[in-house]
NUSE-135466 format. One record per residue: residue in three letters; x, z, y of N, C-alpha, C in turn. Coordinates in steps of 0.2 Angstrom, whole numbers, padded with zeros to 4 digits, always signed. Example, Ala and Ser with C-alpha at 12.3 -4.5 7.8 and 13.67 -1.06 7.14 Angstrom:
<pts>
ALA+0066+0039-0028+0062+0039-0022+0066+0039-0016/SER+0064+0035-0011+0068+0036-0005+0064+0039+0000/
</pts>
This chain:
<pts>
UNK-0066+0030+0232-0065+0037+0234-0057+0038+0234/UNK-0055+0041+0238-0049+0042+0238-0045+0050+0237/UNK-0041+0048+0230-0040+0053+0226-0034+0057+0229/UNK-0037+0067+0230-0030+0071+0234-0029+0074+0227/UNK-0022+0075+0230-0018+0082+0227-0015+0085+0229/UNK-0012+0089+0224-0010+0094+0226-0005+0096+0233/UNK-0004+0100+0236+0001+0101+0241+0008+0102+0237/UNK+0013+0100+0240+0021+0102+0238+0025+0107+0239/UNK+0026+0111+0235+0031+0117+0237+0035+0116+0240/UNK+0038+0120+0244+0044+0119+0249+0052+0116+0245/UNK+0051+0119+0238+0056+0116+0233+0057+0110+0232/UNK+0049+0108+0233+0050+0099+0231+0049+0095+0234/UNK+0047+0097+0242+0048+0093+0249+0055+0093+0250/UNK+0059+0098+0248+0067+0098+0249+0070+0095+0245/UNK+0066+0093+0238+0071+0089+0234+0069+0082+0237/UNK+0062+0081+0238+0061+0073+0241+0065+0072+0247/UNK+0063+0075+0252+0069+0075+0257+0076+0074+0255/UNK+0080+0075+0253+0088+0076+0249+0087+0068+0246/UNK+0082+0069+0244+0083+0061+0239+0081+0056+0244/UNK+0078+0055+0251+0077+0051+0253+0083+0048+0259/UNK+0086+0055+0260+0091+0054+0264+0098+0050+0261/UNK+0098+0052+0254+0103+0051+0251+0102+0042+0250/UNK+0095+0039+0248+0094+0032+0246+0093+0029+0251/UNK+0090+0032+0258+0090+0027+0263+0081+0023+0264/UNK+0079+0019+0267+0073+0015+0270+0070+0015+0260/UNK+0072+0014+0256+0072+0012+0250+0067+0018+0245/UNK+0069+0024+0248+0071+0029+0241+0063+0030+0237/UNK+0057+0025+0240+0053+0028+0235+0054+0022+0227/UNK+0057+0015+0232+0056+0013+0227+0064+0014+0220/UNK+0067+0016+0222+0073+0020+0218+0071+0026+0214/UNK+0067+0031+0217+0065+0037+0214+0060+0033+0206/UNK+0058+0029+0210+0053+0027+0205+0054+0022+0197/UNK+0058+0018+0203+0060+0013+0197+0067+0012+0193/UNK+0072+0018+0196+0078+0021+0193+0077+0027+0189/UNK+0075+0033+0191+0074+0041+0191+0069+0041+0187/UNK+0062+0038+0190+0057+0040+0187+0057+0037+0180/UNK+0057+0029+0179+0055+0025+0174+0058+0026+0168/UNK+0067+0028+0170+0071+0030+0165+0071+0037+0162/UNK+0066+0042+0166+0067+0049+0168+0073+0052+0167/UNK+0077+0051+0172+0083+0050+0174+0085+0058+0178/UNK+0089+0064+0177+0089+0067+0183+0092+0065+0188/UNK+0091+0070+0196+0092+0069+0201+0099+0073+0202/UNK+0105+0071+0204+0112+0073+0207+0111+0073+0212/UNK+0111+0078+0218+0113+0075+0225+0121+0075+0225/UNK+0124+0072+0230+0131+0072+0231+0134+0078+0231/UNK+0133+0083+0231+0134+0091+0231+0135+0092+0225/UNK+0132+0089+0219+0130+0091+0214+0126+0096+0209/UNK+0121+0096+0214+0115+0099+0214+0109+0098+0209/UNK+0110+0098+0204+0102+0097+0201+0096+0098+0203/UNK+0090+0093+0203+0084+0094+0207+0079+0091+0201/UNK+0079+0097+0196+0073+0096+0194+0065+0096+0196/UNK+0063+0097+0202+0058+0097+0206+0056+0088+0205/UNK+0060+0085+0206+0057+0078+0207+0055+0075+0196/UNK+0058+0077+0194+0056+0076+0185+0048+0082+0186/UNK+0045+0086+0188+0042+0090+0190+0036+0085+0194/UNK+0036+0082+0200+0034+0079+0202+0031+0071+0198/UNK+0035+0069+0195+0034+0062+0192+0029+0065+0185/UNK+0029+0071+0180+0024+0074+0177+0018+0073+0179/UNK+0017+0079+0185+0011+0082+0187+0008+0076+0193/UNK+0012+0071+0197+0007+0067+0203+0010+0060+0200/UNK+0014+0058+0198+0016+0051+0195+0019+0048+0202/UNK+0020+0039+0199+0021+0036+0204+0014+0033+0209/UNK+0006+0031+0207+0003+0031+0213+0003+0038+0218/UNK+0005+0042+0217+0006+0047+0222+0011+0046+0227/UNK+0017+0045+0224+0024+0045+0227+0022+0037+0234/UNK+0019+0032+0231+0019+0028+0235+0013+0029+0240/UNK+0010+0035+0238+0002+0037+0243+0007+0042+0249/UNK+0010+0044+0249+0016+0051+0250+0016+0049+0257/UNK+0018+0053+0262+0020+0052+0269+0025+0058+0269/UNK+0030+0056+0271+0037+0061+0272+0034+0063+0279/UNK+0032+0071+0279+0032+0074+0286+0038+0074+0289/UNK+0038+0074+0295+0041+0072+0302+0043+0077+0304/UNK+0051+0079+0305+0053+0084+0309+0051+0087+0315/UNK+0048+0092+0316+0047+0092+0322+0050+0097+0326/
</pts>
């Protein structure tokens, strides 16, 4: 059976977004294996603190992050 969760606040689709733009084709396995592993926080290039994704790594982990579909600008 295939396990859901929760929905994402617009806080923390914006931080995933940000974070994905910024690492490129890559950024789940960066989020996970640099950010998360180390619990590392998130700087965007602006200098922006994104506590949302330390938030995220707590409450959904890494089987989530790689279950995750980045919605589609429309």
């Amino acid at each position: 059976m295939k396990k859901t969760y929760r929905d994402l606040s617009p806080a923390e689709l914006n931080a995933l977004q940000v974070f994905a733009k910024e690492h490129g084709r890559k950024w789940r396995d960066e989020l996970s294996m640099v950010y998360w592993y180390n619990a590392r926080p998130f700087r965007d290039k602006s200098g922006n603190l994104h506590p949302e994704l330390h938030r995220l790594r707590n409450d959904l982990g890494p089987t989530w992050l790689y279950s995750f579909k980045m919605p589609v600008a429309a």
